[in-house]
VOGUTI-490243 format. One line per field, with one value per residue: residue in three letters; residue number from 1; z, y, x of N, C-alpha, C in turn. Coordinates in steps of 0.2 Angstrom, whole numbers. Layout:
REM VOGUTI-490243
type	(ALA:...) $
seq	(NUM:...) $
n.up	(Z:...) $
n.north	(Y:...) $
n.east	(X:...) $
ca.up	(Z:...) $
ca.north	(Y:...) $
ca.east	(X:...) $
c.up	(Z:...) $
c.north	(Y:...) $
c.east	(X:...) $
//
This chain:
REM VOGUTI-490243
type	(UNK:UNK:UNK:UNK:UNK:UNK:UNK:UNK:UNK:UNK:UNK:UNK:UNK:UNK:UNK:UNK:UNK:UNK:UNK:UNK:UNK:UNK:UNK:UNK:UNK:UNK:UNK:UNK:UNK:UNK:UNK:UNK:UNK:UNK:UNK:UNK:UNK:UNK:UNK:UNK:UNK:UNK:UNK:UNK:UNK:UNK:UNK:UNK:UNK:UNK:UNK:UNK:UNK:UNK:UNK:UNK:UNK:UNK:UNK:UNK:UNK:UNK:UNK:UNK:UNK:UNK:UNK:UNK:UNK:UNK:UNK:UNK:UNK:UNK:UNK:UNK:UNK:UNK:UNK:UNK:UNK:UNK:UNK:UNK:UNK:UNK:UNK:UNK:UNK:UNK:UNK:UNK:UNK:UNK:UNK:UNK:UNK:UNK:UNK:UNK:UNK:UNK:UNK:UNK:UNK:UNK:UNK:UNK:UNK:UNK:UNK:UNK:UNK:UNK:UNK:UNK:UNK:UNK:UNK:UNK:UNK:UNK:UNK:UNK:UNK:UNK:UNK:UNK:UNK:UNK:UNK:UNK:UNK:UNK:UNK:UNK:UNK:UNK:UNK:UNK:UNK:UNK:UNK:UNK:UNK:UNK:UNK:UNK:UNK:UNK:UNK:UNK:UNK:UNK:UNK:UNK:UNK:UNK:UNK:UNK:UNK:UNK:UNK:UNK:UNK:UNK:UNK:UNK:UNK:UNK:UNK:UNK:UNK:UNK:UNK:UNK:UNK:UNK:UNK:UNK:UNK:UNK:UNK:UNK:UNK:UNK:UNK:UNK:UNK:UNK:UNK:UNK:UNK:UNK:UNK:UNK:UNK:UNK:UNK:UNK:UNK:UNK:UNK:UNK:UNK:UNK:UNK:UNK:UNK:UNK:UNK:UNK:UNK:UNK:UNK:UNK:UNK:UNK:UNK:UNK:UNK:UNK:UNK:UNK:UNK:UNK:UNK:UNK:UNK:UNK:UNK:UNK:UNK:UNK:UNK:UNK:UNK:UNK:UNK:UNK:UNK:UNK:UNK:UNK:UNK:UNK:UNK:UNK:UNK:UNK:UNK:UNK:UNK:UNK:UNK:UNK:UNK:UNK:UNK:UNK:UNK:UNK:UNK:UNK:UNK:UNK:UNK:UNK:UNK:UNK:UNK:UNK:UNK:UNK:UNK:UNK:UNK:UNK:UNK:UNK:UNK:UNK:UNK:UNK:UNK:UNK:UNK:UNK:UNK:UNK:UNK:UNK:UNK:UNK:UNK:UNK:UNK:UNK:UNK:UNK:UNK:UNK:UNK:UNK:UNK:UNK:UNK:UNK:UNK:UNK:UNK:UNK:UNK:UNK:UNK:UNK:UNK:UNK:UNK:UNK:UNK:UNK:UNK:UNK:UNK:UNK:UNK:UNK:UNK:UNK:UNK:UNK:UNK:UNK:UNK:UNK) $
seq	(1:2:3:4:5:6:7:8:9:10:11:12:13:14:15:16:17:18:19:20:21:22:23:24:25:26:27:28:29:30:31:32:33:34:35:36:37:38:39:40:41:42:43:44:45:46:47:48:49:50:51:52:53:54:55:56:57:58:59:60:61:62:63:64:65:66:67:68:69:70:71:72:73:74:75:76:77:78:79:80:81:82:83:84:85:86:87:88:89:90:91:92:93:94:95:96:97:98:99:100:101:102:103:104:105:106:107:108:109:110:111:112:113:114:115:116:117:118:119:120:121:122:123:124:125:126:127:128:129:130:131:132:133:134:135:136:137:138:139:140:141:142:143:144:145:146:147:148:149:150:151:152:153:154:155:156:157:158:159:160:161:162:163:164:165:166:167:168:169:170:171:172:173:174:175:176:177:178:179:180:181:182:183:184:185:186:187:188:189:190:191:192:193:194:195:196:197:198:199:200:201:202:203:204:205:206:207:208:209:210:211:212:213:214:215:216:217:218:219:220:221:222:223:224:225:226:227:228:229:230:231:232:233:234:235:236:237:238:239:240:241:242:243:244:245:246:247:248:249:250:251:252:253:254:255:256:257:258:259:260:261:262:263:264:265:266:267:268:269:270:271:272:273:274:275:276:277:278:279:280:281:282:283:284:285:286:287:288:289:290:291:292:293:294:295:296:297:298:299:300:301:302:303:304:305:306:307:308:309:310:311:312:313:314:315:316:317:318:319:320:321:322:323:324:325:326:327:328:329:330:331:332:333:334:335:336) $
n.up	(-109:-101:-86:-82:-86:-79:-68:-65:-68:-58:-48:-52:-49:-34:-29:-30:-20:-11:-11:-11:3:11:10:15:28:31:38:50:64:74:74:80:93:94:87:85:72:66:63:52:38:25:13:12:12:6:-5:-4:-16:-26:-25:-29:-43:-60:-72:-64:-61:-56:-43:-29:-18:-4:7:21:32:28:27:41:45:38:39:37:40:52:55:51:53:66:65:60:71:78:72:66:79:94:92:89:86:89:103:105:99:105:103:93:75:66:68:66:52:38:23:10:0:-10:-21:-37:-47:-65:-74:-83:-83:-84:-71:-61:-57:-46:-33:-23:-25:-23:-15:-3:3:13:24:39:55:65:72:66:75:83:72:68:83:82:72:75:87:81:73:81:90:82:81:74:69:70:56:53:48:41:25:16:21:29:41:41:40:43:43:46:38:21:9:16:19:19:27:26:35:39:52:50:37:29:22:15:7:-5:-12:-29:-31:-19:-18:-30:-26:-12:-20:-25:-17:-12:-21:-24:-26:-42:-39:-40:-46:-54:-45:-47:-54:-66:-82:-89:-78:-73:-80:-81:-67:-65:-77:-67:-57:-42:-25:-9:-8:-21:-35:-49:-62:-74:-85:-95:-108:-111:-101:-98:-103:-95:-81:-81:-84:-97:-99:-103:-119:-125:-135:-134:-121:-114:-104:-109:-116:-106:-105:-93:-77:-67:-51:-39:-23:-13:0:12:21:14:4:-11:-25:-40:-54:-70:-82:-96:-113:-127:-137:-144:-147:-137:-127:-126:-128:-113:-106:-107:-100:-88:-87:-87:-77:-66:-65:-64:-52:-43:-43:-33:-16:-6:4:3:6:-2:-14:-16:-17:-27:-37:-38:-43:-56:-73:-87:-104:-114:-129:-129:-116:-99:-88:-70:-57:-39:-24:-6:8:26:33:21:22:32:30:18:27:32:26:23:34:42) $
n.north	(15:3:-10:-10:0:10:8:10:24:29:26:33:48:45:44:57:67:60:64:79:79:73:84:95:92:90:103:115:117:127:139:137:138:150:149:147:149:156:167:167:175:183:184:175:163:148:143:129:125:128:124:108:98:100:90:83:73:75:87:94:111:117:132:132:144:152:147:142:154:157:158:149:140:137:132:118:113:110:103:92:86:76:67:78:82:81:69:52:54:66:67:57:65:77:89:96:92:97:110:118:121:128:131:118:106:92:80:71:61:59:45:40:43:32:33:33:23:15:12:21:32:49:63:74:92:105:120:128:131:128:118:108:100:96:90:78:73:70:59:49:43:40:29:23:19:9:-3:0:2:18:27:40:54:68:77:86:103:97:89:71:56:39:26:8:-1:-10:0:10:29:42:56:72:86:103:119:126:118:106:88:75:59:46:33:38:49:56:60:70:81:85:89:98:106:113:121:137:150:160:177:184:173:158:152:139:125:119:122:117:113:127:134:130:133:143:147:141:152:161:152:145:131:120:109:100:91:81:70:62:51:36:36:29:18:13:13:6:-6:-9:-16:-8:-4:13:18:19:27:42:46:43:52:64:75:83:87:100:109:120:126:138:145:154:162:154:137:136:127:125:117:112:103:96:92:81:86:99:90:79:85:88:76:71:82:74:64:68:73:60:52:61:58:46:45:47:34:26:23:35:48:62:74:73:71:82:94:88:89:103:108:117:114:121:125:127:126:114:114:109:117:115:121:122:129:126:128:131:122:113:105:96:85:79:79:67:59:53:48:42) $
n.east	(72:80:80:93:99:91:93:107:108:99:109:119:114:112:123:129:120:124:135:133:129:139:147:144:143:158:159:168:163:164:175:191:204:215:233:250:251:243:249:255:262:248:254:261:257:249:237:229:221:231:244:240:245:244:233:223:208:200:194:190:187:185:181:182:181:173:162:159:155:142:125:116:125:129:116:118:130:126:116:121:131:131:140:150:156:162:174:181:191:194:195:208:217:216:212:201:202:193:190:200:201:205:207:200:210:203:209:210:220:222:212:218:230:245:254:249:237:233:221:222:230:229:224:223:224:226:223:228:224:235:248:263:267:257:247:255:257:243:243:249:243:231:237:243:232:226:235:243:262:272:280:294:300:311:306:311:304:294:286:287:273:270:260:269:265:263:256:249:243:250:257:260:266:269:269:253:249:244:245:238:241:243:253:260:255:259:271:273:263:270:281:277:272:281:288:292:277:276:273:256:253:242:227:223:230:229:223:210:200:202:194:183:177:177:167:156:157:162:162:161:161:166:165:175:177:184:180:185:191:182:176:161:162:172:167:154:158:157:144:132:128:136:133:119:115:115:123:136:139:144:157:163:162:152:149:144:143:135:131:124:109:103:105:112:113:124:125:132:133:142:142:147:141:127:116:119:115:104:97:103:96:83:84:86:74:66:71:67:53:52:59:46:41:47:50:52:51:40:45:59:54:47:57:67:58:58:70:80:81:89:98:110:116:128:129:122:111:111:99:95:90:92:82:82:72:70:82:84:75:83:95:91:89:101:107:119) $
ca.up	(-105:-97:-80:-77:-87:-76:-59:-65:-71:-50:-44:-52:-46:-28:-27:-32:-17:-6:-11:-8:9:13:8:20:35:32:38:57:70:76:75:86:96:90:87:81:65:64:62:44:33:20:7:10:11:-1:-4:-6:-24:-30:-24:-31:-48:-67:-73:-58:-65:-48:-39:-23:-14:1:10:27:36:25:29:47:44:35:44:35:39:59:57:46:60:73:61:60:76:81:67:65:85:97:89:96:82:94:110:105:96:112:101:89:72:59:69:65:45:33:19:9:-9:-14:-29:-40:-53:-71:-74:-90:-82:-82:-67:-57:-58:-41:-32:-16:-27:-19:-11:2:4:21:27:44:62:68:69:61:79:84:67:71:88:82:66:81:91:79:71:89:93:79:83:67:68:65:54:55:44:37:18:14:23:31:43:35:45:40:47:43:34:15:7:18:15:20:31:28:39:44:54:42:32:29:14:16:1:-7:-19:-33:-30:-13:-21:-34:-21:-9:-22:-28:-11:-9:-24:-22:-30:-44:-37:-45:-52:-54:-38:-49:-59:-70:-87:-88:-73:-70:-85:-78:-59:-70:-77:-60:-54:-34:-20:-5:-12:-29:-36:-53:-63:-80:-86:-97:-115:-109:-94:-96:-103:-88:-75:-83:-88:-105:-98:-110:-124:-127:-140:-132:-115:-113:-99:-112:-119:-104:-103:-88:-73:-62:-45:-34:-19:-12:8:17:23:10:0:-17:-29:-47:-56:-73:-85:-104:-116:-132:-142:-141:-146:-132:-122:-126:-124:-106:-103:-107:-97:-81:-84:-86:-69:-60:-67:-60:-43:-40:-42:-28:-11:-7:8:-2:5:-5:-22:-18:-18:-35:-41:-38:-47:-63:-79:-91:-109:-119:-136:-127:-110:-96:-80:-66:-52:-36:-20:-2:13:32:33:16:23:38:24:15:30:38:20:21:41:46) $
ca.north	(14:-5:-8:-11:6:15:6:14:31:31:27:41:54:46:47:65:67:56:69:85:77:72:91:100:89:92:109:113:117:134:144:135:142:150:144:150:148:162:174:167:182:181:185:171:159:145:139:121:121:131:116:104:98:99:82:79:73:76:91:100:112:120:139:130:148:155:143:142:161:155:155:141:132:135:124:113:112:107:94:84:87:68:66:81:85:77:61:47:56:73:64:53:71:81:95:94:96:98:113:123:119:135:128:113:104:86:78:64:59:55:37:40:42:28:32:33:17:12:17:24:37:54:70:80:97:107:122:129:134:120:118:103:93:95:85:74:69:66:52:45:40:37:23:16:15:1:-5:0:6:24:28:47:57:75:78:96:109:95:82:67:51:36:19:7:-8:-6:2:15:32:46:63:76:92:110:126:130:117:97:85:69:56:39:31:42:55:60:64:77:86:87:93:107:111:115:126:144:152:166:183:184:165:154:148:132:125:114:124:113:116:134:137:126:135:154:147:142:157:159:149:142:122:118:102:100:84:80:61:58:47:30:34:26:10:9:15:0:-13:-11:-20:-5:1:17:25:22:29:49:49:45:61:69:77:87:91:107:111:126:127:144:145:161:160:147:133:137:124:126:110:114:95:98:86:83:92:100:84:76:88:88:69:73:86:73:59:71:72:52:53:63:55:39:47:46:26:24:23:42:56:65:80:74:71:91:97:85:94:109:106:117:112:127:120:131:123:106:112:110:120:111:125:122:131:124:134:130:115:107:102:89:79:77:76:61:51:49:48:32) $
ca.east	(77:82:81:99:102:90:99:114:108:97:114:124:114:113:129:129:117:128:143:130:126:146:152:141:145:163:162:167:158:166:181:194:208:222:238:255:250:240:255:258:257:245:256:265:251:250:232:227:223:238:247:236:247:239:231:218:204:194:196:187:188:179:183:180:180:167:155:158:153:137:121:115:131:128:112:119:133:121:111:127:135:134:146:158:156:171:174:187:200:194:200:214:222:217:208:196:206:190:190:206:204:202:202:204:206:205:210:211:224:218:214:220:238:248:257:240:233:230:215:227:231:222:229:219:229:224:227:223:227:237:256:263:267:249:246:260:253:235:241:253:238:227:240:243:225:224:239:250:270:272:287:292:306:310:304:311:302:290:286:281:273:266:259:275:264:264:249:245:244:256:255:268:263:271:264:247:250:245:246:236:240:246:254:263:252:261:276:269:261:273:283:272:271:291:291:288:274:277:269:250:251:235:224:220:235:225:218:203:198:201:190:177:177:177:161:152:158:164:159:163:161:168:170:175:174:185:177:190:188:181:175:156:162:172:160:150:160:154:136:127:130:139:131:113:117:114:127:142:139:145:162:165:156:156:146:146:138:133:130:120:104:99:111:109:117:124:129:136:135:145:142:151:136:120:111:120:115:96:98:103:89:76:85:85:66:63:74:62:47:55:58:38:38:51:43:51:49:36:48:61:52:46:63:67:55:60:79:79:84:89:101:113:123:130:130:117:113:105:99:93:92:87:81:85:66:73:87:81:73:91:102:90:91:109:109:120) $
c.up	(-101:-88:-78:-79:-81:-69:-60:-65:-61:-46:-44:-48:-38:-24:-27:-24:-11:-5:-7:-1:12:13:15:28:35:35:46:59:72:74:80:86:92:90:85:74:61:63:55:42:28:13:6:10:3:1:-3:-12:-27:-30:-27:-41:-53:-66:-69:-63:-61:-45:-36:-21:-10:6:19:33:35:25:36:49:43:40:44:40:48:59:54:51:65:71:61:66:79:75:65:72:87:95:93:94:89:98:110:102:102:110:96:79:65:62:70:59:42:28:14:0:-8:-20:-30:-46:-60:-71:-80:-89:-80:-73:-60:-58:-51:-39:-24:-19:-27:-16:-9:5:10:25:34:49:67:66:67:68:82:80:69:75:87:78:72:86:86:76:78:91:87:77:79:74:65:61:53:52:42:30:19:22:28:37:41:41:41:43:42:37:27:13:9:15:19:23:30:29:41:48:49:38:30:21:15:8:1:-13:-23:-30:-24:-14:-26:-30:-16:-13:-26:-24:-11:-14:-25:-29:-37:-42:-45:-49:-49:-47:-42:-55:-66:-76:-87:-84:-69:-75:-82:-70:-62:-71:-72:-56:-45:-30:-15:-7:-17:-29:-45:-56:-70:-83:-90:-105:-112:-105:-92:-97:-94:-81:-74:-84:-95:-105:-104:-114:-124:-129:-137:-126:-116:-109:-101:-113:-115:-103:-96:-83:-66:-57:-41:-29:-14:-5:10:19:20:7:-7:-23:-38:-49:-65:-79:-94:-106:-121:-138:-139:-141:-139:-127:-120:-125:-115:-103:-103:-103:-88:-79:-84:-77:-63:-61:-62:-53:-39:-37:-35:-21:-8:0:2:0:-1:-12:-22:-17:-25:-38:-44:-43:-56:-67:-85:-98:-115:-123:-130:-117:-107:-89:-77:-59:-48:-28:-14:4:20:34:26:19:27:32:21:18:34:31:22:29:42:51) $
c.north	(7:-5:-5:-4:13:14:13:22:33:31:34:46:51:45:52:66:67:61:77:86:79:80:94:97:89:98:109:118:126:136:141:141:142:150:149:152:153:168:172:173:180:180:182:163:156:142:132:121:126:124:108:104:99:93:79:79:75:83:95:104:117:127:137:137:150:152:141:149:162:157:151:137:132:131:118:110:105:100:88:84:80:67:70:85:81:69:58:50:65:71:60:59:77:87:90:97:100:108:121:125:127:135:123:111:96:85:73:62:57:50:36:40:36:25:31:27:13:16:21:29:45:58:72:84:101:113:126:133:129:121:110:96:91:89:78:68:63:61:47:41:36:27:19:13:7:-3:-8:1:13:25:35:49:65:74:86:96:104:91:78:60:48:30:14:-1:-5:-5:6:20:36:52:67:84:97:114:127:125:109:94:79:64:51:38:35:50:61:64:70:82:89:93:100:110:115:120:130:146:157:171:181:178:162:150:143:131:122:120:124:118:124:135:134:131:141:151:147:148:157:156:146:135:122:114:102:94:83:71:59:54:40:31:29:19:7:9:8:-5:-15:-16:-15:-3:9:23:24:27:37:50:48:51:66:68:80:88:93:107:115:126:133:143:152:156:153:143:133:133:124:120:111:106:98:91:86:88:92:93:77:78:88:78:68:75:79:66:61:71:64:51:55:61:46:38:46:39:24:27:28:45:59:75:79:75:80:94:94:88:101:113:111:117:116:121:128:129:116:108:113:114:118:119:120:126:127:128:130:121:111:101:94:82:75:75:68:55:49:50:41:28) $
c.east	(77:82:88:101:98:93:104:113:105:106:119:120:111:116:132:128:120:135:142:132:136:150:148:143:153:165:162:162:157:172:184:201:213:230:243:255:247:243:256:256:254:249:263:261:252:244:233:227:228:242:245:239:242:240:228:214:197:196:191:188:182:184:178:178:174:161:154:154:142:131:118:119:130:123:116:125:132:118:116:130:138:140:152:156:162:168:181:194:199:200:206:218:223:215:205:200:200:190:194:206:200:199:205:203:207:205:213:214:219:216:216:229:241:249:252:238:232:225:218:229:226:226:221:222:225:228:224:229:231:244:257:266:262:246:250:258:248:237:244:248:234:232:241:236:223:230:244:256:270:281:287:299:305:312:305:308:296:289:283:281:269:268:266:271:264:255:247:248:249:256:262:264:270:266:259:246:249:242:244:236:243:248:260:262:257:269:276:267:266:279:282:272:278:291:288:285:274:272:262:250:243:233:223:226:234:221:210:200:194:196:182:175:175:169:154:153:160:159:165:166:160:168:169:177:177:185:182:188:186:177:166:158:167:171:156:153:160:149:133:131:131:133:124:112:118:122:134:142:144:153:165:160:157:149:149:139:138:130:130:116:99:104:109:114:117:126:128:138:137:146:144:148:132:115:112:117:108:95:96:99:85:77:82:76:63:64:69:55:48:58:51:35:41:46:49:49:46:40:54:60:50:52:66:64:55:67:76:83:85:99:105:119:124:132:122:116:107:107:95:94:85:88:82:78:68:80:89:79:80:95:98:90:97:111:113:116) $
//
């Protein structure tokens, strides 16, 4: 392996790490007050990714309740608190909004779709405890604190606002319900949103996907991951070659993460065959063989090490589970 290819290969997975780290400090704090909002009947509830169109090629989501429930996630809480405690979006909104949200999806257009080609292109669906002037307020401050223009209209069933220069993104909010996006993308979504569900239809509108999410089985933190044809040459530039590189191989990639008393992560790599796939395995172990030369928290290379590696036909399952003293080590690598 080259240097430049083993850069690239340390980079992907610590930017996984980076995502690990970012997912967990997403979650709130408490249970906040409740609102109007909390009258919706269930059985008229529309998730997040229900509304999340086919043809993402990125898709997350997190059951924000369920993990405030956690006992984990009460440390994990606290370990972050300078970062998702009252922040200046807290006090410029006059509540704390991470702290009304139930649950959320993101997602990312193909890059294989035409129409998609900017990188503004991204939906963040949200639903929660919050009525849609609350929201309102809070982007109305936040754009005047850096001294945009709000522009502010009725889309359907919503409120829609956005800063008036060109390029930004878009907020369109009711009672329960917010839609954060740009570009193309915010039109698709809002209109998924406006169309009523059929009784019993799909929590995940995307095939792919849902077949991928059935395999990791439930969680709290999903993300699932369709690469697409190309996508190593243009990850790289077409600096390496292709056909030497393990990590073309990979097709899809699925992660669930599982919050009780310990975080127990499942991550799910399919590659286009098994020899790809055994490729892969013996790449993950050059990987951790090459986490020892780096000067390292000798907590984290014991947790690296810990990561297991199990291989069936072209796909791979990466386990690991961290307990409540794992986590310090993790959350102070990627402390700002």
């Amino acid at each position: 392996m080259t240097t430049t290819e083993r850069n690239i290969h340390l980079g992907v997975l610590g930017a996984s790490l980076a995502l690990t780290v970012w997912v967990f400090g997403a979650q709130p704090r408490a249970a906040g007050p409740a609102t109007r909002s909390d009258t919706r009947s269930p059985a008229t509830e529309r998730s997040p990714l229900s509304i999340v169109p086919p043809g993402s090629a990125f898709l997350f989501s997190a059951d924000l309740r369920a993990l405030a429930r956690a006992p984990l996630g009460a440390h994990l809480a606290e370990a972050i608190g300078h970062t998702a405690g009252v922040s200046k979006l807290s006090q410029s909104c006059g509540f704390d909004p991470l702290a009304r949200l139930d649950q959320l999806a993101l997602a990312a257009p193909s890059a294989n779709l035409a129409a998609y080609e900017e990188l503004r292109d991204f939906g963040v669906v949200v639903s929660g405890r919050f009525s849609a002037e609350e929201i309102l307020r809070c982007a109305s401050a936040a754009i005047s604190a850096r001294g945009g223009e709000m522009v502010r209209a009725k889309l359907g069933s919503f409120e829609w606002v956005r800063e008036r220069r060109a390029g930004s993104g878009s907020i369109a909010a009711k009672d329960g319900l917010l839609i954060v996006s740009g570009g193309s993308y915010f039109r698709d979504l809002l209109g998924s949103a406006e169309t009523t569900p059929r009784a019993g239809g799909p929590q995940v509108q995307d095939a792919r996907h849902a077949e991928l999410r059935a395999a990791l089985g439930p969680g709290p933190l999903i993300a699932t991951w369709l690469l697409g044809e190309g996508w190593f040459e243009r990850a790289t530039g077409g600096e390496i070659n292709a056909r030497l590189s393990p990590l073309s191989t990979l097709k899809t990639f699925g992660a669930r993460i599982e919050v009780g008393h310990t975080a127990q992560l499942l991550v799910l790599l399919d590659c286009a065959d098994s020899e790809g796939a055994t490729r892969m395995s013996s790449l993950l172990g050059e990987l951790s063989t090459s986490l020892k030369a780096i000067p390292l928290d000798p907590r984290l290379s014991g947790i690296a090490a810990r990561i297991k590696v199990s291989q069936s036909g072209a796909r791979l399952k990466l386990a690991l589970e961290l307990n409540e003293d794992d986590l310090a080590p993790v959350l102070e690598a990627f402390a700002p």
